[in-house]
C-alpha positions in Angstrom: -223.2 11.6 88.2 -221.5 13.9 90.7 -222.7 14.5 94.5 -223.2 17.9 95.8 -221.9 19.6 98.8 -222.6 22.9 99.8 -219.8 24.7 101.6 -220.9 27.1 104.4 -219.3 30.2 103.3 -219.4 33.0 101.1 -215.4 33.6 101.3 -213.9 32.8 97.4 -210.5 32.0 98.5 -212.1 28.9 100.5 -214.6 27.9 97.8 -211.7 28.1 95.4 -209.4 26.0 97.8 -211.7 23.5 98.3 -212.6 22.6 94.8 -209.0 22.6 94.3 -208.9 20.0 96.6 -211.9 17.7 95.4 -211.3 18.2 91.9 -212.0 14.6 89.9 -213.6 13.4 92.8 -217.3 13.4 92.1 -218.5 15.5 94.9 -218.9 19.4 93.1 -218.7 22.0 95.6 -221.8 24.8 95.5 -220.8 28.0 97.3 -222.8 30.2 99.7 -223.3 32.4 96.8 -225.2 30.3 95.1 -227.6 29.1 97.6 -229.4 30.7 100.7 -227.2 30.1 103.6 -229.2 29.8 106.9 -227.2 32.7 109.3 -225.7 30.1 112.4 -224.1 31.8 115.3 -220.9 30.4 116.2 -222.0 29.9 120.4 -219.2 26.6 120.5 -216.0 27.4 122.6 -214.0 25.0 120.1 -213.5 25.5 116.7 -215.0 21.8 116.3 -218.3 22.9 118.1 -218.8 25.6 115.5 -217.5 23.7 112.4 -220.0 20.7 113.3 -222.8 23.0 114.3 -222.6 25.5 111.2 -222.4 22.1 108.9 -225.0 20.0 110.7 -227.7 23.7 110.3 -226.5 24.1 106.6 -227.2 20.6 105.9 -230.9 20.3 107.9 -231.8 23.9 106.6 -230.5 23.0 102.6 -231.8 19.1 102.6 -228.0 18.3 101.0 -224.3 17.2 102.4 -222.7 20.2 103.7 -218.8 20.9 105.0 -218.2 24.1 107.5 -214.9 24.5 109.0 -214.0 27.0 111.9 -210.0 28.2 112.2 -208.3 30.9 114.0 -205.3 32.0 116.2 -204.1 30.3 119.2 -201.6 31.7 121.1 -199.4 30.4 123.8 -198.3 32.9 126.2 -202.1 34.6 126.0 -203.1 31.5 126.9 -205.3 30.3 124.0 -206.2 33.4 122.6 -207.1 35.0 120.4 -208.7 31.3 119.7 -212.3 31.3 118.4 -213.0 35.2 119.1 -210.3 35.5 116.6 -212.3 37.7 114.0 -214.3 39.3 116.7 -210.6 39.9 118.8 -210.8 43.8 119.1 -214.9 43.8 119.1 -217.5 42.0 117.1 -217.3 44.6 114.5 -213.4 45.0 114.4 -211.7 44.3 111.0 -208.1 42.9 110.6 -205.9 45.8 111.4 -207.8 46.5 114.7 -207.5 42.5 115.3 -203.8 42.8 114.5 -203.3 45.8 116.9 -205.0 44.5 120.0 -202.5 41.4 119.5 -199.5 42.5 119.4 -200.2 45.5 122.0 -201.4 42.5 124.2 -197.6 40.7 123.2 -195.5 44.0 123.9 -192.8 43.2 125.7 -193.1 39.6 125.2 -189.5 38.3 123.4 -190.0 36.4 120.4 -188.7 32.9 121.4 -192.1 32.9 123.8 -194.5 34.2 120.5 -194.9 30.5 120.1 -198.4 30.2 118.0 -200.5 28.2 115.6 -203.3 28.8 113.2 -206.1 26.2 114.1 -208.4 24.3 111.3 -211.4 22.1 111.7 -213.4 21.3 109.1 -216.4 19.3 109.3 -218.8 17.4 107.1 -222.4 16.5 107.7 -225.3 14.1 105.5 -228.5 16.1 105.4 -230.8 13.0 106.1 -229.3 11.3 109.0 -226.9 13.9 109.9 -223.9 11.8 109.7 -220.6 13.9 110.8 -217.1 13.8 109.8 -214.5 16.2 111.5 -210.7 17.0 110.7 -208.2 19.2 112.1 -205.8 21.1 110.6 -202.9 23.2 112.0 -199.6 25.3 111.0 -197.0 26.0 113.4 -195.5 29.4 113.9 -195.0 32.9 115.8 -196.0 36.0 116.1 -193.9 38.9 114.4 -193.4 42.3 116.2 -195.1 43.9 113.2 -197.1 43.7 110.5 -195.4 42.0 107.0 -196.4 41.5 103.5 -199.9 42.5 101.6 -201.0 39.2 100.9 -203.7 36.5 102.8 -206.2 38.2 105.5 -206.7 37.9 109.2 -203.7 37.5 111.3 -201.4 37.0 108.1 -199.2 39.8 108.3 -198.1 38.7 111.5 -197.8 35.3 111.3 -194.7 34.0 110.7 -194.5 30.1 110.0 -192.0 27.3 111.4 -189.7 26.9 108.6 -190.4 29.9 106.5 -188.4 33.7 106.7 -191.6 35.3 105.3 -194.6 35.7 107.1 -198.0 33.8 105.8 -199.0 37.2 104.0 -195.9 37.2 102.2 -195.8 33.7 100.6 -197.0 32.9 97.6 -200.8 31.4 97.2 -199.2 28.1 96.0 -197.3 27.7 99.2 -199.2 28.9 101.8 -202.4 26.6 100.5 -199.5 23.8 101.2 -198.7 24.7 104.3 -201.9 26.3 105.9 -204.1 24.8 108.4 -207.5 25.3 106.4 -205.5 23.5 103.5 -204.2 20.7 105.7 -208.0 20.2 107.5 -209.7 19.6 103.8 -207.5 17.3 102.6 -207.9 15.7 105.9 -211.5 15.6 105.5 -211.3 14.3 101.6 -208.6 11.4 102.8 -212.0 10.7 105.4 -214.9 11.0 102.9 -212.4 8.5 100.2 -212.5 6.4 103.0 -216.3 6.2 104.0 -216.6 5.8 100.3 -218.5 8.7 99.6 -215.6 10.2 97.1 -214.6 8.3 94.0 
């Protein structure tokens, strides 16, 4: 008999990734879609704070295991930013491009050996009864490009360029940038933790 989990989003490419992830091992993933998400405002000034607090509200609100994560952009020479404002960057009602415009007009000038940045992961897991936590980090090295690149991903994709890699995170296939994102990295994290606490078969 498989466990469920719900996981705290209605975003389809992270349902999809994380069932990728726990496929065959007994816990099946329910979506935000297809149950009544309690709204959580993200008030935490780490992306742990909000991962633990959206999970630990999903789980008391649903009565069931729930896993939340919480990821953005940190970057160096802005000193942390745009960190966990990273969707709400140019506003709290700002979409990507106007994200992507107040970052690099905030980098102009900046040369790109000192665009040093990282996309940030943390992904957390919480029982509904006794409220039980795990937490896992994830990141993926990088820098910022001096302009936008590539149609695929979302957020600050275009414009991430990762350690390794001549294309930018919207430019690389689904296959590898699932391999070598942060959100990726911070699941498998988490399922290597719940295997481990025995609550995966």
């Amino acid at each position: 008999m498989s466990r469920k989990v719900v996981l705290a989003t209605k975003n389809r490419g992270k349902i999809a990734e994380l069932r990728e992830i726990l496929a065959g091992s007994g816990l099946e993933v329910l979506s935000g879609e297809e149950v009544e998400l309690p709204h959580v405002e993200e008030t935490g000034s780490t992306f742990e704070e909000n991962a633990l607090r959206k999970a630990s509200v999903t789980a008391s609100a649903l009565g069931m295991a729930a896993i939340a994560d919480d990821s953005g952009l940190v970057v160096d020479v802005l000193g942390g930013e745009p960190g966990v404002r990273s969707a709400r960057y140019a506003g709290d009602d700002a979409g990507d491009e106007e994200n992507i415009a107040k970052l690099l007009s905030n980098l102009a000038g900046v040369p790109p050996e000192e665009r040093t940045a990282r996309f940030v992961c943390a992904a957390a897991y919480v029982e509904s009864g006794d409220g039980e936590s795990l937490l896992a980090l994830g990141s993926c090295e990088g820098r910022i490009l001096s302009e936008p690149r590539g149609e695929g991903g979302f957020g600050y994709d275009p414009v991430f360029l990762p350690e390794g890699y001549d294309l930018a995170m919207a430019e690389l296939p689904p296959e590898t940038k699932n391999a070598i994102s942060h959100r990726g990295k911070a699941f498998r994290k988490l399922r290597d933790q719940l295997r481990a606490a025995g609550l995966l078969r």
